[in-house]
N, C-alpha and C positions, 0 to 999 in steps of 0.2 A: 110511758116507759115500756119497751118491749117484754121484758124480763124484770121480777121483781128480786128484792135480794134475798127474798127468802126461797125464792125456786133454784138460784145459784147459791148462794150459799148455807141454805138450812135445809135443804131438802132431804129427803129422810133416807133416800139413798144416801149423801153424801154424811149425812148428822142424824144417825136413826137415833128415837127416843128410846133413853135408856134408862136408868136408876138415878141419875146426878140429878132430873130434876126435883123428882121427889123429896130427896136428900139434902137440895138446898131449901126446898121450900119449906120443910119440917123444921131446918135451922134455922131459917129466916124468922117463921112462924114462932120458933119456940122461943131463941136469944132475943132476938131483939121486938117483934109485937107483943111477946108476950101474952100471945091468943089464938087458940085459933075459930072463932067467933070473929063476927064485924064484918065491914066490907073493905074490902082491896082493887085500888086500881094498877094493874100491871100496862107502866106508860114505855108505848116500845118493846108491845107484845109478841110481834114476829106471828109464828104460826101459834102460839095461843096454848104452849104447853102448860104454861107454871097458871093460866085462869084456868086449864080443868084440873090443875092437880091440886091447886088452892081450894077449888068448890068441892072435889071431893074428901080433904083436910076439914070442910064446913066453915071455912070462911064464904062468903058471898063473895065471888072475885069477875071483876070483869077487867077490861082491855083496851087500848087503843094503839091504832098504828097506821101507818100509810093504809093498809091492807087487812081488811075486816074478812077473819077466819071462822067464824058463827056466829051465833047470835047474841054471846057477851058481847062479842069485840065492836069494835066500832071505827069507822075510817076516819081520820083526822089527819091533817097536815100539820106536826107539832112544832114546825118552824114557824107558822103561822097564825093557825087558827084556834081559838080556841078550846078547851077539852069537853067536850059536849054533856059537862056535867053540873048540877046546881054546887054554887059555894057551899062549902062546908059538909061537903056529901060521905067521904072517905074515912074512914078510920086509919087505913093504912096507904100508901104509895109503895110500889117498889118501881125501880127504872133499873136494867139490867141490861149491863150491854148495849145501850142507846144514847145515850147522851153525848156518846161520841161522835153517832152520825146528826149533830144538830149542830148545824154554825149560831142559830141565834137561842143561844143557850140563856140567856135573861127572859125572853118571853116562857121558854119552856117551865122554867123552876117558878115563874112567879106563875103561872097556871095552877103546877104541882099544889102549891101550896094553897091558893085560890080553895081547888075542889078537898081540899085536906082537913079536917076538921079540928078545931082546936084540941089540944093533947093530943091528936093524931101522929102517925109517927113514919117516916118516910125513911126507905132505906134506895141509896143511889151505887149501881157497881160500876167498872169502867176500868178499861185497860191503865196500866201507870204506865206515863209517858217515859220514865225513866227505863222503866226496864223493857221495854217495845219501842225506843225509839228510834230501832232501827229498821222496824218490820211495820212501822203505824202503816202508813200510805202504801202497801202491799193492799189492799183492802181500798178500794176506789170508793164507798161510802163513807169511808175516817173522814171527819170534818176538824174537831175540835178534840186536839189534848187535853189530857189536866196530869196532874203532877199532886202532891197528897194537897198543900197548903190551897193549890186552889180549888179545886173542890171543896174542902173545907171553907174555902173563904166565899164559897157561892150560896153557899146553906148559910152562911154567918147574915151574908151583905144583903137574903132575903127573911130575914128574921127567925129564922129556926134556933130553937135552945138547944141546949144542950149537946149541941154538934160533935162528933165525933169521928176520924174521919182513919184508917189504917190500912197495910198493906192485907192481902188477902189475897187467898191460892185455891183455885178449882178444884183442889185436892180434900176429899172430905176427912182424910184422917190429920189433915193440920186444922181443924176446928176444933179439935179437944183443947188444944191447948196451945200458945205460943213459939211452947218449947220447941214443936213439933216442926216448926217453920223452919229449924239448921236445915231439913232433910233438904228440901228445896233449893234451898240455897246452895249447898254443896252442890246439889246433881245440874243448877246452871252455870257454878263456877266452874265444875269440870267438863263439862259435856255442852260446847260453846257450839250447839246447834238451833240453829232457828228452820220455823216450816211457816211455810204459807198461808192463810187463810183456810183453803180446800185441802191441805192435804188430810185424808181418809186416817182416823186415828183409828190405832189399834193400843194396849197397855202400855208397851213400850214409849210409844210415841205420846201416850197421853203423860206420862209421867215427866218427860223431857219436855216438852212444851209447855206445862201447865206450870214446871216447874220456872223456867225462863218467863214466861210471858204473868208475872205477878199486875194482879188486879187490885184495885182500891175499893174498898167500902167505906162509906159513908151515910150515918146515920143521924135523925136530928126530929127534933118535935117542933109540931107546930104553938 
């Protein structure tokens, strides 16, 4: 492949690293691992922000992707191939923004869980096909939707307890609290803008996007 997707579309020109990652990694780390100790594999690393922000949190965090960005990361094909790591290695998974670029999403999650260690605890994000189902396929790496019930039902059908699966906004002041979530919702009921994959965010544009384009998480123990 001439061009990988993270030189087109995560490249620090067009997506400079800024405070969100930190900011979700802290939440991640804090609500739902409840640690920041253990080891973390971030599947569907991209350019490998959330494994140095994870290791400098002092979780042990490494990576996999098409595209091996240091010496955490490591190249894998996760449509295919294995995750180059021993069963039961992980305390943590996260998958962020990836699972969408996967058609054979059965091999991927039984890997996940494969390298996850028992009580270990996996968190998976992803666009909701509902509210992006007009913009998925703008993004020529979109393979595979989900919608809340399946995702939840992919953590179920591979043995994961305790599944839990909801909407969720790139927005970190809707993480206090649910309540928080009208904001959103009002600003894409009235403001019926959609943007493209590349278009260059600035506040404005983050706030209308982020707010239209609602995300799923999904969390579940092994």
């Amino acid at each position: 492949m001439k061009n990988s997707y993270t030189e087109i579309h995560y490249n620090e020109k067009l997506r400079p690293i800024s405070n969100y990652a930190l900011l979700l990694a802290k939440h991640l780390a804090d609500k739902y691992f409840k640690s920041r100790t253990g080891k973390l594999l971030d599947v569907g690393c991209g350019r490998g922000e959330y494994v140095k922000i994870f290791n400098e949190l002092g979780i042990d965090a490494y990576g996999v992707d098409l595209e091996a960005t240091s010496e955490k990361t490591k190249k894998v094909d996760l449509e295919t191939e294995k995750i180059p790591y021993p069963d039961n290695y992980f305390d943590f998974i996260m998958c962020k923004s990836a699972i969408e670029h996967i058609r054979n999403v059965y091999h991927l999650t039984e890997e996940m869980r494969r390298v996850l260690k028992p009580r270990g605890k996996i968190v998976i994000m992803t666009c909701d096909w509902r509210a992006v189902y007009k913009i998925f396929y703008l993004d020529v790496d979109h393979k595979t939707p989900f919608m809340e019930w399946s995702l939840n039902d992919l953590l179920i059908r591979y043995d994961f307890k305790n599944v839990k699966t909801r909407g969720f906004y790139c927005l970190p002041y809707t993480w206090k609290s649910k309540f928080f979530h009208i904001f959103p919702r009002l600003v894409a009921f009235f403001i019926p803008i959609d943007f493209s994959p590349t278009v260059k965010l600035n506040f404005l544009i983050k706030q209308i996007k982020f707010s239209r384009e609602r995300q799923l998480l999904s969390y579940g123990e092994k």
